[in-house]
C-alpha positions as CSV (number, residue, x, y, z in Angstrom):
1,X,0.0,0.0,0.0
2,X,2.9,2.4,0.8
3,X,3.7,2.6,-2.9
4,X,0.0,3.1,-4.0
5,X,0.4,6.4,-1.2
6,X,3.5,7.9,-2.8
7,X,2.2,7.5,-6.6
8,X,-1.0,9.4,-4.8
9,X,0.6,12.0,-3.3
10,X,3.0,12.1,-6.5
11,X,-0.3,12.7,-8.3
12,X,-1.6,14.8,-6.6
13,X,1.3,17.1,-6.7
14,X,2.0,17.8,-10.1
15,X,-2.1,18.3,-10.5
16,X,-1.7,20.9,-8.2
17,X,2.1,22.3,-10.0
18,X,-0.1,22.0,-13.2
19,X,-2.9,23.9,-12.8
20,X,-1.2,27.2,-11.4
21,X,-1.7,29.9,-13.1
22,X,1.4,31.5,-14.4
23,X,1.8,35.0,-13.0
24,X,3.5,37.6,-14.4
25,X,7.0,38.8,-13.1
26,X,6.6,41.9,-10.8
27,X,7.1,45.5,-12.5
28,X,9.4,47.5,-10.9
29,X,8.5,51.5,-11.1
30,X,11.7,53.8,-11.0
31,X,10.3,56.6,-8.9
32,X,9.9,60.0,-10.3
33,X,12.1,62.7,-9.1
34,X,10.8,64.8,-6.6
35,X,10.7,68.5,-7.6
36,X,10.5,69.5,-3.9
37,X,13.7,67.8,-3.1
38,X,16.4,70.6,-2.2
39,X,19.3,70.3,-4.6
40,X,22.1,69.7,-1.6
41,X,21.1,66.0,0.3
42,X,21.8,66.0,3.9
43,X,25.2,66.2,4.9
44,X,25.6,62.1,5.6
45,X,24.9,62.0,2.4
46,X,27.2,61.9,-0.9
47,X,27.0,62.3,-4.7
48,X,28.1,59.7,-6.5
49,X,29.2,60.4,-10.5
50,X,28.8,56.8,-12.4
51,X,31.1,57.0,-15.2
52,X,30.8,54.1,-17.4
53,X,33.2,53.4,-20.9
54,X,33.2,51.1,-23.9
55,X,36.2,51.5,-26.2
56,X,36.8,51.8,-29.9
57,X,37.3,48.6,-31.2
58,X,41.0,49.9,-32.7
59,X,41.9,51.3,-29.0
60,X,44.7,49.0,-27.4
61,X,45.0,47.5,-24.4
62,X,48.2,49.7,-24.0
63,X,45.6,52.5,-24.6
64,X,43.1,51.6,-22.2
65,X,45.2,51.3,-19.7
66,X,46.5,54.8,-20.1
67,X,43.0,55.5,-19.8
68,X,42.7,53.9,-16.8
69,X,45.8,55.2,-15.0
70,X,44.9,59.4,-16.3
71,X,41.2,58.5,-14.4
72,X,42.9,57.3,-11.2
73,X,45.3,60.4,-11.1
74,X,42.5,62.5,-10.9
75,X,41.8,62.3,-7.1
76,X,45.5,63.5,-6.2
77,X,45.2,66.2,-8.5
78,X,41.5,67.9,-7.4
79,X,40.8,67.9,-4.0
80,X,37.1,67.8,-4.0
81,X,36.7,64.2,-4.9
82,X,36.8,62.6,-1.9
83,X,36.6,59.1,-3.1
84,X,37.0,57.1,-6.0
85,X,37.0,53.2,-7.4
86,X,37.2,51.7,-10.8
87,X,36.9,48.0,-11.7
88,X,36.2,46.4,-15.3
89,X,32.7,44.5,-16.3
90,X,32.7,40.8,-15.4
91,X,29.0,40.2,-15.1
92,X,28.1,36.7,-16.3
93,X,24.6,38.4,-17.5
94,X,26.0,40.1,-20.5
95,X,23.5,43.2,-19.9
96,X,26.9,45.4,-19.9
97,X,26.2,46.8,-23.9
98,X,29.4,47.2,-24.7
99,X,30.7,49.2,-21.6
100,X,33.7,47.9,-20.0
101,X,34.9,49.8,-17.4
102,X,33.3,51.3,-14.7
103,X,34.5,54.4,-12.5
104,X,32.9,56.1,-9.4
105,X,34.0,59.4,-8.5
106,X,32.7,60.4,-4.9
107,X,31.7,64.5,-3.9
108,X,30.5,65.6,-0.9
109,X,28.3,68.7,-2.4
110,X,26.9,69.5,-6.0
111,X,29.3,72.5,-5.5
112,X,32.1,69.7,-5.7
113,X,31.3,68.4,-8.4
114,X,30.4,71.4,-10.8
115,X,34.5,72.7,-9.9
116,X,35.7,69.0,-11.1
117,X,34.1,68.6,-14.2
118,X,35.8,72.0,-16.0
119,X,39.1,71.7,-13.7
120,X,41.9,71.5,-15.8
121,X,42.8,67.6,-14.2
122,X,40.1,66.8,-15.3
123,X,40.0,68.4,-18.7
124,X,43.5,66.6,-19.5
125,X,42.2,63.7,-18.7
126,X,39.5,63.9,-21.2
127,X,41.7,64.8,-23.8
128,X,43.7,61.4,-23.0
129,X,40.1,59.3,-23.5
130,X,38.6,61.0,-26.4
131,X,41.2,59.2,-28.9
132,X,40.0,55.8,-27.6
133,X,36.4,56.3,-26.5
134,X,33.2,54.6,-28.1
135,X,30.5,55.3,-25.5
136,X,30.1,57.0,-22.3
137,X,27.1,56.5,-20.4
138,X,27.0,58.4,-17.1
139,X,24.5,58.4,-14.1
140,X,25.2,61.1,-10.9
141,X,23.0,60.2,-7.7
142,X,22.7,60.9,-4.0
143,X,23.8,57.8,-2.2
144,X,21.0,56.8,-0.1
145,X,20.6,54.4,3.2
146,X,17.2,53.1,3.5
């Protein structure tokens, strides 16, 4: 009798795997900015400039890596970033379109930020990438702890 119980249950089971109804996957909204948000955060809080690359398909790895090295002089040479990281794509979901590398460049105010982007550091850098450079794609955000 035992096995006549497990082909039961076994039964009864997949009847009940069978006749579910197949839901959709969830949808995600991306919340809308809020105009009433001041432009500074609070002061725990930082910008973050998301700086992402793809590279001509000419550009050496020679090249790339002066690239790579111009970026990560930056923070000695303008003292309002306050921190930075880099690393290269190596996501096994192969979402990345083409962009490579990634860099984060840290502020502590909007202020920060708008003297780094027309410093000269950072101007010289640019001039180092454009040669090489396919795509930029580039998010700034308030870093948030909720």
């Amino acid at each position: 009798m035992r096995p006549f119980s497990l082909l039961l249950l076994f039964l009864l089971s997949l009847a009940t795997f069978a006749c579910q109804e197949e839901l959709p996957p969830p949808t995600v909204e991306t919340p809308a900015v809020m105009e009433d948000e001041p432009a500074e955060a609070a002061p725990d809080s930082l910008l973050r400039h998301a700086v992402f690359f793809s590279f001509k398909e000419e550009a050496t790895q020679a090249d790339i890596d002066r690239v790579q090295q111009a970026f990560s002089a930056l923070p000695d040479q303008i003292e309002e970033i306050r921190d930075y990281e880099w690393g290269t794509n190596n996501s096994p979901e192969n979402l990345n379109k083409g962009f490579t590398h990634a860099f984060f460049v840290t502020f502590a105010s909007e202020a920060d930020r708008e003297t780094y982007l027309p410093h000269p550091a950072h101007q010289a850098f640019v001039k180092v990438l454009q040669p090489h450079l396919e795509d930029v794609f580039v998010v700034d955000y308030w870093a948030r702890r909720e």
